[in-house]
N, C-alpha and C positions, 0 to 999 in steps of 0.2 A: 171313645164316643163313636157312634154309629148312624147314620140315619138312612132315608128312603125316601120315596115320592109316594103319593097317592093322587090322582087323578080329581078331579072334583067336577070338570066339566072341561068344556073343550077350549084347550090356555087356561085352563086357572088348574095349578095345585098347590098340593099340601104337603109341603116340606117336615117332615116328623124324623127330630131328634132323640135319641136314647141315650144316656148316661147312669151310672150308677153312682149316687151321691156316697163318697169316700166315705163318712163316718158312721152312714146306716146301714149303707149297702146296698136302701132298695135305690129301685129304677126311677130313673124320674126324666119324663115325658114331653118334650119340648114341641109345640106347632107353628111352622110359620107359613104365612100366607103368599103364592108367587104365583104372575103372570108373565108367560112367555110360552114357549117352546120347551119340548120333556127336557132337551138338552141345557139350555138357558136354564130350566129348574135343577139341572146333575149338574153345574157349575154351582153354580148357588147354594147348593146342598154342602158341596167341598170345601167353597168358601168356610160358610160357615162352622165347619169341621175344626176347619184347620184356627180359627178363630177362638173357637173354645180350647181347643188343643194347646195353644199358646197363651191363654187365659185374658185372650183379648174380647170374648164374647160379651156383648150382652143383650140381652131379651129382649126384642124390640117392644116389646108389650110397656116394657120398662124403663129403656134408657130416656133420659130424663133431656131437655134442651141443652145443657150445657154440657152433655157427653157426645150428642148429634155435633154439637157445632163446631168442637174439638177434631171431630170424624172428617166433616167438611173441609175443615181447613186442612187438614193434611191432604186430604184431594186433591183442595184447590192448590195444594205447593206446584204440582205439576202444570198448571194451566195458565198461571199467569206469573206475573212477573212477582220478583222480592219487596220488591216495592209496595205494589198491590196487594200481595200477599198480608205484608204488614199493618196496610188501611184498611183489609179486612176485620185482621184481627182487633186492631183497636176500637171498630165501628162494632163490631160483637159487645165489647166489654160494656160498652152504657147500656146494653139491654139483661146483661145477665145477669144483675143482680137483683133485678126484677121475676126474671122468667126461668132462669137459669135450671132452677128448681122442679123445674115443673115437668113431667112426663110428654115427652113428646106429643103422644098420642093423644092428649088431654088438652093439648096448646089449643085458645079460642084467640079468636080476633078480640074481644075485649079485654084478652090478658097484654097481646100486644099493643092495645091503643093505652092499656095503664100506664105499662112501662112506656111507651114515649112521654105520654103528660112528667112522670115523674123526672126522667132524663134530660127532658125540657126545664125544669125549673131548677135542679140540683146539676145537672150535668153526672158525672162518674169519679170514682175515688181518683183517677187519674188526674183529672182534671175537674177544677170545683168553678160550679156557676155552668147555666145555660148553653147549650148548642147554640152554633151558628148554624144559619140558612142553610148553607150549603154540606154542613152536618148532620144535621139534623135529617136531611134529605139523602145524603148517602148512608147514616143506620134503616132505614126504610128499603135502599135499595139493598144491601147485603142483606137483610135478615130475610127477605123476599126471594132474595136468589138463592139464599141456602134452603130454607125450607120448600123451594120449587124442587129443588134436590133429590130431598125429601121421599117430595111424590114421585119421581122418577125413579128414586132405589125402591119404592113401594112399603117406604117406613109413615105416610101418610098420604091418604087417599086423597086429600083437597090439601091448598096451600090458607090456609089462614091468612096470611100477611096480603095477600090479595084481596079482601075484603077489609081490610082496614086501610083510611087516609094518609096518605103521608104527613109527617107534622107540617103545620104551617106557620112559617114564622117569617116576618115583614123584611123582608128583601132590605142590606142597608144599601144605600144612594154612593154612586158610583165617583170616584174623587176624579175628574181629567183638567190637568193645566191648561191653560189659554197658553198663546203660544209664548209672551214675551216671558208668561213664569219657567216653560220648559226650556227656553233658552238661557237662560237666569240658572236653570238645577245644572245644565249641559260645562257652561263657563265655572260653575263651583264646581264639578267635577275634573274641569281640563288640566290638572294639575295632580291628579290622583289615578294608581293603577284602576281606576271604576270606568275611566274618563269615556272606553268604547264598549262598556256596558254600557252605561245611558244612552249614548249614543245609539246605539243599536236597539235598544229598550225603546226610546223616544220617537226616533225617526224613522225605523220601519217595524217597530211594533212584535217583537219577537220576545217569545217568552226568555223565563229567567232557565230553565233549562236547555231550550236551545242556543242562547248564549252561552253557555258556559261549553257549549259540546262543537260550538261551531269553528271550523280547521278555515285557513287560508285556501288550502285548495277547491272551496267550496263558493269562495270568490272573482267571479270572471269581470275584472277593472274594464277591458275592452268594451263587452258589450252592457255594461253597467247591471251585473244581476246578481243576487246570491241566491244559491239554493241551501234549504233546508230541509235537510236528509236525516237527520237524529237528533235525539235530545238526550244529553245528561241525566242518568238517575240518580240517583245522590242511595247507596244502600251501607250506613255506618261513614266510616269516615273514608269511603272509597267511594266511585264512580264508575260508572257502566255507560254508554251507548246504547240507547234504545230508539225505535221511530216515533218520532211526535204525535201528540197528543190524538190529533182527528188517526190518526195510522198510516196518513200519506204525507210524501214529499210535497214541497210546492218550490216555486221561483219566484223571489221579490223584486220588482225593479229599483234603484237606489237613487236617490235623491243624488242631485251631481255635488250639493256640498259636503252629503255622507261620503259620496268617492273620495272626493278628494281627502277630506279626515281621514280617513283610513288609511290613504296611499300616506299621509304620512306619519300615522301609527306603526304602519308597517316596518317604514324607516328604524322610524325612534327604535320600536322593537328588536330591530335586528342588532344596534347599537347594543343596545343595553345589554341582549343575550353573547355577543361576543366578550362582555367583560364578564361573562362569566365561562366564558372558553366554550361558547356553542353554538352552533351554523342554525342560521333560521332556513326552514322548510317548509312546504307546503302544508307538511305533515302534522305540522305546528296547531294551538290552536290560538284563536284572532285575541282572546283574551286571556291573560297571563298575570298572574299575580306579580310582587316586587321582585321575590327571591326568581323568577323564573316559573315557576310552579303552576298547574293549571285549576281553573277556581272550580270548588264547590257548591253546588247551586247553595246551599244554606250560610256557608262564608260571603257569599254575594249580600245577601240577605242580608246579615249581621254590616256588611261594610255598609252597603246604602243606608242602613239605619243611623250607624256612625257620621256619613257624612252630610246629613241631614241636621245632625247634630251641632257637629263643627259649622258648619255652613249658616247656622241659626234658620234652616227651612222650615217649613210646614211637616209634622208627622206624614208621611204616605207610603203606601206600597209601591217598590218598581214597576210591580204589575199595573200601576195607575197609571206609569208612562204609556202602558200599551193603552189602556181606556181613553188618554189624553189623544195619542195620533189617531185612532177608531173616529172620536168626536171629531179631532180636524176635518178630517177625508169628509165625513157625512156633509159638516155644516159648507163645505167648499164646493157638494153637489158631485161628488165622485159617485159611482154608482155602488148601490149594496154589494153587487157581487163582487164588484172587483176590491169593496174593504173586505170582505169573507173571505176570499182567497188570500189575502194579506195576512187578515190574521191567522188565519189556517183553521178556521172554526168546520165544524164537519156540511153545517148546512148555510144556505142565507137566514134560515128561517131563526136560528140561534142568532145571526149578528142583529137581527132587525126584531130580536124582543130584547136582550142587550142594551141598545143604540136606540127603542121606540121614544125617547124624550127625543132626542135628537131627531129623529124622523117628522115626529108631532112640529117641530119649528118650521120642518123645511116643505110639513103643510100647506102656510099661508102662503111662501112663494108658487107652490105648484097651482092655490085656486087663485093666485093673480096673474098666473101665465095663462089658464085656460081663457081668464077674464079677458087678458089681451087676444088670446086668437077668436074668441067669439066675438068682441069686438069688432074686430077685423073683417070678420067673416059677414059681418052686420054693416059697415061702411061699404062694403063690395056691391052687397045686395041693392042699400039704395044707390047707389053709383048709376047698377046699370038701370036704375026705375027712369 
């Protein structure tokens, strides 16, 4: 195969391929459309040489969404993490059996608002029944970011997904203990390797991945602080080190009853690792399974469900312990930002639509504080009359 440029106007040309179809023999004619620089179009040109050369080509006039989004993900391998990689791909499959089909070039915003209605009420062969919220809202964001793509490799001139809604579906209602129940889950836990999961979960509100990735050296008892410097990825039945969620570290202050629980988990710990002939280190991490072994964010997962179980509790997510201490801090008049920075949420603006029931309560106190200083301000007045 062969091809060439043609100029069409100043940055834009016309990539033109020649081949000879093997079993006719004649020529056959390929155009594709490229803006840039002559050079940006003699990369381009090669690309796609070597492309057909290895019988990886196909006609962008032609390739269909589910050969685009195939393309995409092997890009995205290199830009994000396996993790991510993988909640791409699964957030793909609920729309392609809808759209999959369909010529790129030909994709309309009403093909994609289909397939959400439909993936909304069936969900995907993987998974049967309805998207969650937050599902539902991340196939809207990936199918948007790939076909923004798209436009950028110049295999479509508008992004379609950008003119359709994201699905909407009713937010469900957030579960947070009152304090005597998380204390109640804490004491059914003190007796099980979970015990400085919840503990950490409840009372300074750290996720289930930063748990699981969180080392001893990462806590300074002195001046009562932990830092939160990475989170566990869970990729198959191994684990990785990555940085938390917002992409920044932060420093939690520690409750002095958290210190002291810990100073003597760390104990206990160190006991228990010697009967298995092993010196505890900083290196270490804060939570540890029975055998010695360090926890899987989705064995985590699986234990609290268990001990929830055993325990005769209420169904809930760990993650509800973090919503539980969010709610305390608000309803106790801490300020937004410094629950934000707790939890490590990227804005205030996240924790205070999150937390806005809890805000709404702490309304009526803040229009009976102003009531008292206007008052006041109103007794002065006639004072000095």
């Amino acid at each position: 195969m062969k091809g060439h440029l043609r100029e069409r106007s100043a940055g834009h040309w016309a990539i033109i391929l020649d081949a000879r179809d093997p079993q006719t023999g004649r020529r056959k004619r390929r155009w594709h459309s490229f803006r840039g620089t002559k050079r940006q179009a003699q990369v381009e040109c090669s690309r796609l040489i070597t492309e057909a050369q290895g019988g990886g080509y196909a006609d962008p006039g032609r390739i269909t969404v589910a050969q685009y989004c195939d393309r995409w993900l092997d890009h995205m391998q290199t830009q994000v993490s396996p993790s991510s990689h993988r909640t791409y791909s699964i957030m793909l499959r609920y729309v392609l059996p809808s759209i999959g089909a369909t010529r790129l070039s030909k994709l309309r915003p009403a093909d994609i608002a289909a397939a959400y209605a439909a993936v909304m009420q069936t969900g995907c062969r993987q998974r049967q029944g309805g998207l969650t919220a937050k599902s539902a809202i991340l196939v809207h964001h990936v199918l948007s970011q790939a076909l923004k793509q798209a436009v950028t490799w110049q295999l479509l001139t508008s992004n379609p997904a950008s003119l359709v809604e994201p699905p909407r579906v009713e937010r469900k209602q957030m579960r947070a203990l009152d304090a005597d129940a998380t204390l109640a889950l804490i004491e059914v836990a003190r007796s099980t390797d979970l015990f400085p999961v919840v503990l950490l979960a409840a009372m300074i509100c750290m996720r289930r991945g930063e748990i699981a990735a969180l080392r001893w050296r990462s806590i300074d008892f002195d001046a009562g602080q932990l830092a939160v410097t990475v989170s566990a990825e869970q990729i198959g039945r191994r684990s990785r080190d990555k940085p938390p969620k917002s992409g920044r570290a932060r420093t939690i202050a520690l409750p002095a009853i958290l210190i002291e629980e810990l100073r003597r988990h760390r104990v206990q710990q160190a006991e228990r690792l010697l009967r298995f002939g092993v010196r505890q280190s900083d290196d270490m991490h804060v939570c540890l399974r029975g055998d010695g072994s360090s926890w899987l964010p989705s064995c985590i997962t699986q234990a609290f469900a268990r001990l929830l179980e055993v325990g005769a509790l209420p169904r809930m997510r760990l993650h509800d312990l973090r919503h539980g201490h969010a709610s305390h801090l608000l309803a106790a008049n801490v300020h937004p930002k410094i629950v934000q920075e707790r939890l490590g949420h990227a804005s205030i603006a996240m924790t205070l639509d999150l937390y806005s029931h809890v805000v709404r309560g702490m309304q009526e106190e803040a229009a009976a504080a102003i009531d008292g200083i206007m008052q006041a301000a109103q007794g002065r007045m006639v004072a000095k009359r």
